[in-house]
Each structure stands twice: as C-alpha cells, then as structure tokens.
N, C-alpha and C positions, 0 to 999 in steps of 0.2 A: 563546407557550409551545411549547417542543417537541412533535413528534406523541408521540415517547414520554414520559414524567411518569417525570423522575429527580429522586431528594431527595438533597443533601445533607446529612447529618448532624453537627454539630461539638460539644463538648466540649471546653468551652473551661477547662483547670485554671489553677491558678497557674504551674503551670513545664512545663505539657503540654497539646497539644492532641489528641485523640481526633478522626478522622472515617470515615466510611463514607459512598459512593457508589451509592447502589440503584437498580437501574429497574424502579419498581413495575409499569409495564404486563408487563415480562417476567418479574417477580418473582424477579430475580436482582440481587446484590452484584457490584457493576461493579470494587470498589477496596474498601480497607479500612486503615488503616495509623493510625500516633500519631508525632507530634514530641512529641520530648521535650526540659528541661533549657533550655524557651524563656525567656529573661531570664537564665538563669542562667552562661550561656557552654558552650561545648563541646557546642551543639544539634546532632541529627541528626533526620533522619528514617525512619521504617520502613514503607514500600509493599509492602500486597500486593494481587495480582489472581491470581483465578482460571488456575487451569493454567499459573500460571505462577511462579519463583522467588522469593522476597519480595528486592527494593531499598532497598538502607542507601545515605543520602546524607548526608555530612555537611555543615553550611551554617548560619552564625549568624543566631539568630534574637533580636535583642535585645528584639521585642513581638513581642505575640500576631496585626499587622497583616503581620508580616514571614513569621512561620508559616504561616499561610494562604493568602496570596500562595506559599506556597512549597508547600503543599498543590495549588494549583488549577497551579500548573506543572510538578510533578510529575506531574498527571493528562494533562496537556498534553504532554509533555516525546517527544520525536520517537523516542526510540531505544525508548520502552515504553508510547506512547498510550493512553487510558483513552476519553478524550472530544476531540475535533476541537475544539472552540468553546467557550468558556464559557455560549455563549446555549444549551446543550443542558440544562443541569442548570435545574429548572422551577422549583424552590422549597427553602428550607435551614431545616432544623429545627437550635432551640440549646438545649443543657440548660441550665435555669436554676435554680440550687439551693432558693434560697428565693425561692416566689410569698407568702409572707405568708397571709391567711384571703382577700383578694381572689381568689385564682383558685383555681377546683376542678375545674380541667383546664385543657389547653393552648391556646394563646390567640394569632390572629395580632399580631405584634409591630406597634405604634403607637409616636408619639413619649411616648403618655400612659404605654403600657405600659414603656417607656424607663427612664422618670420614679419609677414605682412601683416599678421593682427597684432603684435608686437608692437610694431611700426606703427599703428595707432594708439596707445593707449594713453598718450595726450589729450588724444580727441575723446576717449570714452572713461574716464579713470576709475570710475563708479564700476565699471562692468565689462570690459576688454580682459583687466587683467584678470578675475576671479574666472571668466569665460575660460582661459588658455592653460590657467592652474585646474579645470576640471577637465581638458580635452588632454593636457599629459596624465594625471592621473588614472583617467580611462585608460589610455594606451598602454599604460602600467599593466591594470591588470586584465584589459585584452588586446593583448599588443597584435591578435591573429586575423581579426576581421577589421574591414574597414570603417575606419570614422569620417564622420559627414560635417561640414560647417554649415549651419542655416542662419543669414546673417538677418540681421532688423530691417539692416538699411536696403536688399536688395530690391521689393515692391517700389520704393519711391524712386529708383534710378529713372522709373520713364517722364517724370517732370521736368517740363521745359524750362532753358535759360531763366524766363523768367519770373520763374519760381524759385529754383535755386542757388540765382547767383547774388549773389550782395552788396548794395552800392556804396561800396569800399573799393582802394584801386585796385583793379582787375588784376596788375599783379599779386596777387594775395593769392587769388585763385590758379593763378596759374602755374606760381612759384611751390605752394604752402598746401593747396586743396580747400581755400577757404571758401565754404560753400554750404548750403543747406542739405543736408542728405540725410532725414527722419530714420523716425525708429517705427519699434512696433511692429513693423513690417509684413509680420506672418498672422500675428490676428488680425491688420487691417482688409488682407488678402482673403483669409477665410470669412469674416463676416459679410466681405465686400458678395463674393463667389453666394454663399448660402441668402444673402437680402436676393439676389437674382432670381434663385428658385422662388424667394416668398413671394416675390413681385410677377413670376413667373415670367421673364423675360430674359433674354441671352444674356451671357455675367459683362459683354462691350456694348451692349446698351445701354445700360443705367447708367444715370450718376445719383452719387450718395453723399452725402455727410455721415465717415462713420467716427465715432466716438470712442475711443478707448480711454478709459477711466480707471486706474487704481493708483497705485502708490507714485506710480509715474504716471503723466498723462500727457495722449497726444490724439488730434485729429485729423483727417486726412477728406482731403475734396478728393472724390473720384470722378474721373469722366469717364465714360464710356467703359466704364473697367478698370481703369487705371488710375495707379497716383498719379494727381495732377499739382499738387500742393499737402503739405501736413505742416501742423505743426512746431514739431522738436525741428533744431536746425542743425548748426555743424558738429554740436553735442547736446546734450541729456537737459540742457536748461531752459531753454527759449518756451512759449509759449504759453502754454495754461498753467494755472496755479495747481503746485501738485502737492504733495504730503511733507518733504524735506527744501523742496526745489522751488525757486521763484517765477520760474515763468520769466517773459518779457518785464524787463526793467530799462531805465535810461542809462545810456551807458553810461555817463557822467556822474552815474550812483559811487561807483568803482574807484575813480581818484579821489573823490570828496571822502569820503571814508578810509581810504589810504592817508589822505592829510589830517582829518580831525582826528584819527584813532592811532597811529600809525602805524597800521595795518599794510602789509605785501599786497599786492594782485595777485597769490596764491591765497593767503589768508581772505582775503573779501570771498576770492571763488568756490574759498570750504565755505565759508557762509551763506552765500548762492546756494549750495548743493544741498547743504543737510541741517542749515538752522534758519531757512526760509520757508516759504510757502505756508501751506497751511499752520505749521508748526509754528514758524514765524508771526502770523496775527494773533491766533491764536495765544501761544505759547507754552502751551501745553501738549498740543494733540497735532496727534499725524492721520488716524484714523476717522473716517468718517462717521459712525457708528458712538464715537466717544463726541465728537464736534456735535451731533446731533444728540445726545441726550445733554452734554453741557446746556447747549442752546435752553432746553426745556427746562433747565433749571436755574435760568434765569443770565447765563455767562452772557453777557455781551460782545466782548473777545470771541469767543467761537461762533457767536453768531452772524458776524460779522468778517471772519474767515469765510463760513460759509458761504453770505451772501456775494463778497467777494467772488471765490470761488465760477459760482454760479454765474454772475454775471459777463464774467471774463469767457464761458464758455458760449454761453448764446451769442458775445460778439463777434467768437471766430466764427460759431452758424451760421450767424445771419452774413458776412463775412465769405464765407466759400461759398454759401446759397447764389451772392452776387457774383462770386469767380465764373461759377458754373455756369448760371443763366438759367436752368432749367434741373431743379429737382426731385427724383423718384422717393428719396426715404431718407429719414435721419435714424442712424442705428447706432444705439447702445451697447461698449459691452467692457470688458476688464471688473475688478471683482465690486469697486463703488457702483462701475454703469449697469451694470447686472441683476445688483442686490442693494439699488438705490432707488427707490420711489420717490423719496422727499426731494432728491436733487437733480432728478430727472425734469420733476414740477417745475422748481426752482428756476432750470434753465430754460425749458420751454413755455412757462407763463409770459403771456404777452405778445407770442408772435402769429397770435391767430391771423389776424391782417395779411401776414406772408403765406396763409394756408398750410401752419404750421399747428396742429390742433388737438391737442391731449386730452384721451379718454380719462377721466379721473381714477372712475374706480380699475378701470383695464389695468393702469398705470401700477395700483395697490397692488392688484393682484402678480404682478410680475415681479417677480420674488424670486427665482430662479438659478444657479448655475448648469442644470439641469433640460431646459427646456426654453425653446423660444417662443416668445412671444409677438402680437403684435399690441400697441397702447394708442391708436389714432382713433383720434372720433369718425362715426362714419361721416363728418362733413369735411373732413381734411384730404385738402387735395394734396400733400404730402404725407406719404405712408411713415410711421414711426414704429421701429422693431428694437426687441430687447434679445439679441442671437449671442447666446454665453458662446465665448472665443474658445479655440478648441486649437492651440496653437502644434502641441505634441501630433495629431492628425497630420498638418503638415509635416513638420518632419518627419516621420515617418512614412507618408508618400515621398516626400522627395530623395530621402534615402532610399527605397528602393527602388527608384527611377534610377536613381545615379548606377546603383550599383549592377541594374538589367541595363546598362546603357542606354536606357528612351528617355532623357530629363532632357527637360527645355524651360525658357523663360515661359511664365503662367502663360502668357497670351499666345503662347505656341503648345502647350501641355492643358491636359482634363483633371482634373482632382476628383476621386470615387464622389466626394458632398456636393460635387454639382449636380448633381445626378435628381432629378426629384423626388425619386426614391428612395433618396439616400438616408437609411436610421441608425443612428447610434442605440445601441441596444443599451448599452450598461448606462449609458444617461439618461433613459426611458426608464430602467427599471427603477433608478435612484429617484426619479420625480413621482411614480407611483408609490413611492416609499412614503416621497414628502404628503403626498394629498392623503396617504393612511393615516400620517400623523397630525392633519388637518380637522380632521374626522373629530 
C-alpha cells in the first residue's frame, strides 16, 4: 500500500460513471470528475482538480471497462497528472444500489459478495447490474488492493416492521424479501449527520425530513438519527414523482393496461421506470431546468408535471412530519434539491400552519452544489437547510475504516463532517469562485 491511503470512489450508473480521488491521510480531493453517455455513443469525460481548470475529453466508451480505464488515464495522462502510478491509489469504494436485508453497512467486496448483488438484480435492474459491471472492471485493472461495496439500502435497515413490511401475505417476505428497503442511503446519512452540526445537536437527537431530489427521488423520516421510513420501497419505483419513474401508482394500473394494450408485466414495468414520471406528464422532459423554462413559455404539460411533482412531495412532508411527531429541519439536497429554488417554493408554500416557513429571498439565494445553506424565516419553528450531498466522502471514510479494521454501523462509528469543524476546502474554494462570478 502506499505511504499515503488514497481511495478511489466510483459510481457506477447505466450510461455514467461518477468518481472521485481522495487522500485521506492529507484529507484532500486529489480529482473529481463523471463520464457520461457511456454505452450510449458520443461519451466524454469531465475532470476536475483543484486550482486548476476542469478537462472535457471526448473519447468512446462503449462499457463501463472502457470508462474507467479511461478514468485512471486521465488521472495519468502527462500534460495534467493527478497520480504517477496506478500502485498509489490504496483502495476503491463502489456504490452499490441494492445490498438486499444482507448487509447493514458496507462490506469489503468477496467473490461471495459478487454473487449476492447478483442475486438482486430483479429487485434493482436500473442499477445492480451496471453496479457489478464496474466493480469487475475495477478489479480488472486493479486487481491488488482491496474493493469496498457502499450499498443504498444500508442506512434504512434500522426501520421498524412497520415501515418496511407490506400488507401483502407475509409470506412474500419471508419467502421472496418482499419488503421496503430504500435507496439513497449515503446522501440521506450524510446530510442527515452535517443538519446535526447546523442544528448544533448530537446527529441521535434530531429528527429530519431529508429530501433527496434528482433524477431519482427519495425521502426519508429520520428519528433520532436514523432511518425510520423513506420513500423508494422494495425497488427504484415507489414514491415521489421522479424524471423517468412514476412514483406511487394503483396497482391495478398494471393489468388494466396489460388488457387494453396488450402489454407484459414486464413491458408496463419499462414504462413505470423510464417513460413515466416527470417525462410521462409532461412528455417531453426529464429535467427540471427544461420543465421550468417550458412552464414560462406558456406548456401546460410541464407545468402541470411540475405542480404534480410538487405537490406529491409536500405530502410525504407533511406525512413523515406526522410519523415523527416532532420536527428539527427539513433538508434539501441531490442535484433538483440543491440547485432548485422554484421547487423548493413550490413544495413548501402552504405549510406555514405546520411552522414549516420559507425565507423567499434566502430560498433564491441558495443556488449551490458548493455550499450549505439555510432558507427558514426567522419565525419558523422548523429549521429548513439546502446541504449539497457529498455521497464520495462517505465512501471514502468507510473504505478506510474497513480496510484499518475500525468500521461499524453509523450509529457505532464518527464520520470526519460530524465534526463542526469540519471544511471542505475544495467546495469552499469552488463557491468563492461562484460569488467572483456573481460580481
């Protein structure tokens, strides 16, 4: 192993890979960057490092084997060096969407643990299998240090029966795993952890409403720390209205559309996944950014996606507000919750009543993946934070816990950002970038 302990981070989607380069002993972000549009033709990539100008390459990446090879050459590559040698990066953490009820935290990767995500990808098909085609490809071409799984689902294993069981016959669950067991997992974890510091109270004393909002979306009741309920259920569909995916529907949707079209329960559930939700009202648009200037120009379809949208989301608020009994803050984050004003509004107009109470202009002003904010009027006795997710941080502490032997479930382990000291430098200097460019 190297003298210094650098991790690896990879994110491994269907048509994009995520990674980031840390060195933990220095506890700085060496690289950070995402290939996109891998399989689907016209791949590039997007490198950035510190103090220095982010590098667009473009270069086909027909598998997720060709991407990452093109990652670690990148990092290589003579005219913008990251790292000398491949032998320098010690160890590589992989997001892996669904761990199942087997793992309630992250776990070094085995041929057994292989085999077990495998054995899922009924339950995850969107994201299991592109997961397992980038954790062999890694091993490919670092077959010497060890690889880590950081799963979605581990954060919500401490939700009680009755949260995630379904009143469906119980042998389902007991036979099959039919069950609720959310996603997200590791942003819910870290923004849950860094609302504590803002709140300034221990991370098992709060509870939250936190919000994860992007292309997939899910939200989670925390009590006391912990997932106590979320969203997503026994796969990637349930819940909020998301970009491709429809959220809660009657189940009865499913044969009726089987009979008039005649249409599989395979074919309905591609249509569930990737020609619903947002895209679905709309019918055009998956992005929020496009839904919102459509709206302005007069679409009614997107605007009506949106409100949709919107509306579905303040019901699971108000919704887990009641699960909980008592709440500290409702927090924003994923790349809509982040760098979303208009639909922040959107959800949270109306629930003043509940001492749910939005700063208007705060609200503008948080604009971010860079920096947290908070958006609550000073009369709200519900705190509201916008804390961009920093999901690679995680894996990268928990990979090096794993591989120093000291990892534990969160609620027995410290993560360096509990700390209230705790600063991200290179997301500091990127937000003093933006306010130069504000100027």
């Amino acid at each position: 192993m190297a003298s210094d302990t650098t991790v690896l981070s990879l994110n491994c989607g269907s048509s994009s890979v995520k990674y980031q380069l840390y060195n933990w002993t220095r506890k700085e972000i060496m690289a950070k960057g995402l290939v996109e549009r891998v399989t689907v033709g016209g791949s590039f990539i997007v490198h950035e490092v510190p103090h220095r100008d982010p590098v667009k390459i473009a270069h086909d990446c027909p598998d997720h084997q060709v991407a990452i090879k093109l990652i670690m050459d990148t990092m290589l590559h003579e005219n913008h060096p990251v790292i000398s040698d491949l032998a320098e990066i010690s160890a590589v953490g992989h997001r892996v969407v669904h761990g199942g009820e087997k793992f309630a935290k992250s776990t070094l990767i085995t041929g057994e643990v292989l085999k077990a995500f495998e054995e899922l990808y009924s339950l995850a098909p969107l994201h299991n299998p592109p997961n397992v085609l980038g954790i062999r490809a890694a091993q490919a071409i670092l077959p010497d240090v060890p690889h880590v799984a950081v799963m979605d689902t581990a954060f919500h294993q401490t939700m009680p029966p009755t949260s995630f069981v379904y009143a469906v016959p119980y042998e389902w669950y007991e036979k099959y795993g039919v069950r609720r067991y959310g996603f997200h997992g590791t942003s819910h974890l870290y923004v849950a952890k860094r609302a504590a510091v803002l709140l300034k109270k221990s991370p098992f004393d709060v509870n939250l409403v936190t919000c994860h909002i992007g292309n997939g979306v899910s939200l989670a009741a925390i009590k006391n720390g912990c997932s106590h309920d979320t969203s997503l259920g026994m796969a990637t569909m349930e819940g909020l209205v998301m970009g491709t995916r429809c959220g809660d529907v009657d189940p009865a949707i499913m044969p009726y559309i089987c009979d008039k079209e005649g249409k599989t329960a395979k074919e309905v559930e591609a249509v569930y996944l990737k020609k619903s939700g947002l895209l679905g009202v709309s019918g055009k648009y998956t992005d929020r950014r496009d839904i919102e200037n459509a709206m302005d120009e007069g679409d009614e379809r997107a605007r009506l996606a949106f409100e949709i949208e919107c509306y579905r989301l303040k019901k699971y608020i108000g919704a887990y507000y009641a699960a909980l009994g008592r709440l500290d803050a409702v927090v924003f984050t994923g790349g809509a919750g982040e760098m979303g004003p208009r639909l922040r509004l959107g959800v949270l107009s109306g629930m003043e009543d509940m001492g749910i109470v939005l700063a208007p202009e705060r609200n503008k002003e948080a604009r971010s993946r860079n920096h947290e904010f908070e958006i609550s009027a000073e009369s709200s006795r519900v705190r509201i934070f916008v804390i961009p997710t920093d999901e690679e941080l995680v894996f990268t502490e928990d990979v090096v816990a794993i591989i120093e032997k000291h990892y534990d479930v969160h609620t027995k382990f410290k993560y360096s950002f509990e700390d209230p000291g705790y600063v991200n430098r290179m997301r500091d200097e990127a937000y003093q970038r933006e306010l130069l460019k504000k100027k």
